[in-house]
ROSE-4610 file (N, C-alpha, C; in Angstrom, 1 decimal, always signed):
// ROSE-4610
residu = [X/X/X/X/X/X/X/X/X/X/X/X/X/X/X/X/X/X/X/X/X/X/X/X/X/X/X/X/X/X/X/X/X/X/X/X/X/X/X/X/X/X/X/X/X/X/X/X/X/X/X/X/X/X/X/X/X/X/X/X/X/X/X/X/X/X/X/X/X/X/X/X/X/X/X/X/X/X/X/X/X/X/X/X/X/X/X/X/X/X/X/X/X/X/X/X/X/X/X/X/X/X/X/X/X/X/X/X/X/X/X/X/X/X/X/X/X/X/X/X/X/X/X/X/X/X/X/X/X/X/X/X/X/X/X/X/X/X/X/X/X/X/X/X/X/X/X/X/X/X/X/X/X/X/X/X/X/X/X/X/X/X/X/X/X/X/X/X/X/X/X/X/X/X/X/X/X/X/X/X/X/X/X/X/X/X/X/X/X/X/X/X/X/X/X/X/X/X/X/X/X/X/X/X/X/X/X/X/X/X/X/X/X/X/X/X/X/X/X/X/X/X/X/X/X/X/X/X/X/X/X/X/X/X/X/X/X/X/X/X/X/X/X/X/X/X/X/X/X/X/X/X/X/X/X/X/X/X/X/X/X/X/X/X/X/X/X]
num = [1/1/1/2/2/2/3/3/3/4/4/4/5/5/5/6/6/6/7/7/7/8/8/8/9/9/9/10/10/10/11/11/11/12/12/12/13/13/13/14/14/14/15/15/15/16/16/16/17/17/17/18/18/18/19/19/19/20/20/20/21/21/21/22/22/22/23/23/23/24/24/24/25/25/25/26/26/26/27/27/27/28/28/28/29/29/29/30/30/30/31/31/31/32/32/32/33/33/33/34/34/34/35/35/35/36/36/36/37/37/37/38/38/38/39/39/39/40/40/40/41/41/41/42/42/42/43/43/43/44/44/44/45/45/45/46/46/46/47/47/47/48/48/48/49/49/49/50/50/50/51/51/51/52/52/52/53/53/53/54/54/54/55/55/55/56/56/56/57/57/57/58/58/58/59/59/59/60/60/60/61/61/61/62/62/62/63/63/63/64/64/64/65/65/65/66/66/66/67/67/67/68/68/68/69/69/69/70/70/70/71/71/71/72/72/72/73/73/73/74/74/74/75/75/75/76/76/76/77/77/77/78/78/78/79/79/79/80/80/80/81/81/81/82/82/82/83/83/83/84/84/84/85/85/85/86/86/86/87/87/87/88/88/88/89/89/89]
x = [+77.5/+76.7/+77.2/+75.9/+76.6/+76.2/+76.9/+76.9/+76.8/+75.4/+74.5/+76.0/+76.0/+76.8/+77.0/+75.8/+75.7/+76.3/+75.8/+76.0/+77.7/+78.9/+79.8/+80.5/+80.0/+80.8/+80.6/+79.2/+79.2/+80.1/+80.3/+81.5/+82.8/+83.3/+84.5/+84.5/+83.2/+83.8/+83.0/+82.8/+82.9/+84.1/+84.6/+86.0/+87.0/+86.8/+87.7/+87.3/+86.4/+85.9/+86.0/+86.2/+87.1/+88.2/+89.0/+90.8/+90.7/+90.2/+90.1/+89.6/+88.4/+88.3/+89.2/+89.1/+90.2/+91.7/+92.4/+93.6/+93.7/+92.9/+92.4/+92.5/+91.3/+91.0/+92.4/+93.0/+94.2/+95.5/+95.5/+96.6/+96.4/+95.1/+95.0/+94.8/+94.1/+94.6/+96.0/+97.2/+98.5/+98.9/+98.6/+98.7/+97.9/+96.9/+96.2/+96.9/+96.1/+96.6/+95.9/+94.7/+93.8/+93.4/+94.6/+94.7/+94.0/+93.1/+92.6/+93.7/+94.4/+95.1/+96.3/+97.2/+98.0/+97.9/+98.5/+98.9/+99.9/+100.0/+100.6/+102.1/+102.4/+103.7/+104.1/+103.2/+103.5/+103.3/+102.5/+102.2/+101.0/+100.7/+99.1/+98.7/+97.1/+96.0/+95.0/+94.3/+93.2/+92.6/+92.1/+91.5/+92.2/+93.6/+94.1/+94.8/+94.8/+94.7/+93.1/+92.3/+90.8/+90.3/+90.7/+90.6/+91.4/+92.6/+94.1/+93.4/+92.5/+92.1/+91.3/+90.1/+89.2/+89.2/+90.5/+91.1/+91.6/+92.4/+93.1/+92.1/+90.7/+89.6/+89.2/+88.5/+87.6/+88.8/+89.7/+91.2/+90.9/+90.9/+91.1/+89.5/+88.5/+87.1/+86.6/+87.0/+86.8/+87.9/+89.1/+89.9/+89.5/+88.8/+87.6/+86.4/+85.8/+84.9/+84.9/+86.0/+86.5/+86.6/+87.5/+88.1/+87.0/+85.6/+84.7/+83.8/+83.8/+83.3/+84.1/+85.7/+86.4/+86.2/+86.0/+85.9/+84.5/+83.4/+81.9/+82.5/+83.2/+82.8/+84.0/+85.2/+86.0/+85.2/+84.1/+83.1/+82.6/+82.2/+80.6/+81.5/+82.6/+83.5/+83.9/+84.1/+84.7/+83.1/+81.9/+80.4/+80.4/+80.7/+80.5/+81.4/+82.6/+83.6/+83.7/+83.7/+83.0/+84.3/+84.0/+84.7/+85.6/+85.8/+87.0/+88.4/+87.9/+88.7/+88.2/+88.0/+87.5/+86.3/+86.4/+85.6/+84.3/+83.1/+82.0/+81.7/+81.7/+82.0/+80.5]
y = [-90.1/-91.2/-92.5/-93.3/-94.6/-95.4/-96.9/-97.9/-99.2/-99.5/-101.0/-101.9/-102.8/-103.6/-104.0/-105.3/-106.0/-105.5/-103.8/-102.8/-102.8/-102.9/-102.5/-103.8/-104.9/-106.6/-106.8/-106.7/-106.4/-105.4/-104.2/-103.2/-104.4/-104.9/-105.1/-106.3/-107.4/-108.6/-108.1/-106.8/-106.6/-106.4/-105.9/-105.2/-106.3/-107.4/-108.3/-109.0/-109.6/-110.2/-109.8/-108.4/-107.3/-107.5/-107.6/-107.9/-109.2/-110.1/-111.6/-111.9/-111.0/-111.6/-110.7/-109.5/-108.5/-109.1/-109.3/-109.9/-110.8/-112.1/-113.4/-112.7/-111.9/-111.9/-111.0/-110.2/-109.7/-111.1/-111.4/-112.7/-113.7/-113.5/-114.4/-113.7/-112.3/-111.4/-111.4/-111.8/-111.3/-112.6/-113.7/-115.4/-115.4/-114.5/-114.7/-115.3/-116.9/-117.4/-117.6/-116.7/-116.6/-115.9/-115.0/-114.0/-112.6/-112.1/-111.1/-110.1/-110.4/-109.5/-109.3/-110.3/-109.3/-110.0/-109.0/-109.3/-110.8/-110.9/-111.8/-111.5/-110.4/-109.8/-109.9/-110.3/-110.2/-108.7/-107.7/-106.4/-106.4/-105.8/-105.4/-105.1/-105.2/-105.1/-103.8/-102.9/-102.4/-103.3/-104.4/-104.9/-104.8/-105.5/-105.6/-104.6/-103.0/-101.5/-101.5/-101.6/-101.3/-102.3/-103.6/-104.3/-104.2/-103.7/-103.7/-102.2/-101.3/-100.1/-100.3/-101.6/-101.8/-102.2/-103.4/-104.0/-102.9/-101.9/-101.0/-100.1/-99.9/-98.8/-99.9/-100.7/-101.9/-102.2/-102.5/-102.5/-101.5/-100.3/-98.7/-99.1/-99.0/-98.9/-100.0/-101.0/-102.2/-102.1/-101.2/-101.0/-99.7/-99.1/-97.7/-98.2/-98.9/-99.6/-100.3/-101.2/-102.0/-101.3/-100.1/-99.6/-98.8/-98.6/-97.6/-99.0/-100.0/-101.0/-101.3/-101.5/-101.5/-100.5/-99.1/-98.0/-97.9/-98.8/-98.7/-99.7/-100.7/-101.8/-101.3/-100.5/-100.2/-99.0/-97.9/-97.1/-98.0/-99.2/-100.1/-100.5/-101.0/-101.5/-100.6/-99.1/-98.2/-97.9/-97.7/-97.3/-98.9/-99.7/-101.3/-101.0/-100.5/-100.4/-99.4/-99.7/-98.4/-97.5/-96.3/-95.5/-94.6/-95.6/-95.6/-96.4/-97.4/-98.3/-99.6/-99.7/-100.6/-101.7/-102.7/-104.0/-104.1/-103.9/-104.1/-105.7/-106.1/-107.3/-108.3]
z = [-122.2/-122.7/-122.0/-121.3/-120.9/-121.6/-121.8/-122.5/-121.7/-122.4/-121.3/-121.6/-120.7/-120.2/-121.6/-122.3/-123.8/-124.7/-124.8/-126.0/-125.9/-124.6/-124.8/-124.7/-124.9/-125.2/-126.5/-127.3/-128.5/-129.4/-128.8/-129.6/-129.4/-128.3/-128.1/-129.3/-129.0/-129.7/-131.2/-131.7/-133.3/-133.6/-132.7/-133.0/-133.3/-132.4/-132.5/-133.9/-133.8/-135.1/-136.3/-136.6/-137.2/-137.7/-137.0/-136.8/-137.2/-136.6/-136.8/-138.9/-139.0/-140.5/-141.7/-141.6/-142.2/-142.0/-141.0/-141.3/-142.4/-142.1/-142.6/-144.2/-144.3/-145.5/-146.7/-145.8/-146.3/-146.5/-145.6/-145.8/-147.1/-147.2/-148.7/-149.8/-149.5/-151.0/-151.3/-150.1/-150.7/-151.2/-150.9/-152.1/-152.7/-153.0/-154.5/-155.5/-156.2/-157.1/-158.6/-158.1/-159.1/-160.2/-159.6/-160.9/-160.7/-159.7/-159.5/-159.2/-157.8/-157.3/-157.9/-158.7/-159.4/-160.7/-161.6/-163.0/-163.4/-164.8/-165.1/-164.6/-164.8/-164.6/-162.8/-162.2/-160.9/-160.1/-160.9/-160.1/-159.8/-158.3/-157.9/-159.2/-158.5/-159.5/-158.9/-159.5/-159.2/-158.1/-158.6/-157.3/-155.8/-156.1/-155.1/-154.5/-154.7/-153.9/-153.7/-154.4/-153.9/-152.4/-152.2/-151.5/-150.0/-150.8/-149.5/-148.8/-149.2/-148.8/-147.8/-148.4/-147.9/-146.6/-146.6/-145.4/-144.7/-144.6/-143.9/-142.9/-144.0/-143.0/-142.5/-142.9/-141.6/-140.9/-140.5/-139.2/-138.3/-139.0/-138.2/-137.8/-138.4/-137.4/-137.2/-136.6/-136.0/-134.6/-134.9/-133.8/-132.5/-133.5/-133.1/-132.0/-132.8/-132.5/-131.0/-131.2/-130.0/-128.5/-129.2/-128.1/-127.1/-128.1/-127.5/-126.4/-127.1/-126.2/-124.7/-124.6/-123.7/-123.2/-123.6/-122.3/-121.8/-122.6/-122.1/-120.9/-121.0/-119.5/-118.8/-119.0/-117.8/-117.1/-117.8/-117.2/-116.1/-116.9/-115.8/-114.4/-115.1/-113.4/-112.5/-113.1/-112.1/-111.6/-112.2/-111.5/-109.9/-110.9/-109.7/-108.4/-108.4/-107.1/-106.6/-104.7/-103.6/-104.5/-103.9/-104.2/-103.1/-101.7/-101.0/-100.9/-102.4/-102.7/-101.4/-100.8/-99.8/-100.2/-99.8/-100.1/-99.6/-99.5/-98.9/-98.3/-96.7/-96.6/-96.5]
């Protein structure tokens, strides 16, 4: 299967944007000061294993994702260059 040029910039920058909001969004469940994520006692909450889960699989398939975009455009560059290694002048 080949992957249009778009289709495999789009995978790469979901992936990134992925990583980018998931982190984010993990870094502030762990300063939760509002009382969802942990107890008074200072222990996770249901929420915050339901959520830390949530963050863990969007990571893994946003890193999935990504990587299928980077091998769609290293496919398109290796189709673009001769294939004597030589420069067309």
């Amino acid at each position: 299967m080949k992957l249009s040029r778009p289709v495999s910039w789009f995978l790469l920058a979901f992936g990134a944007w992925s990583w980018f909001v998931w982190t984010n969004f993990t870094r502030n469940l762990w300063k939760d000061s509002g009382g969802l994520a942990f107890d008074d006692a200072g222990d996770p909450t249901t929420y915050f294993w339901i959520h830390l889960v949530l963050a863990a699989v969007s990571l893994v398939l946003g890193t999935a994702i990504g990587i299928i975009g980077l091998r769609g455009l290293r496919a398109l560059r290796a189709l673009r260059a001769p294939r004597d290694g030589r420069r067309n002048a």
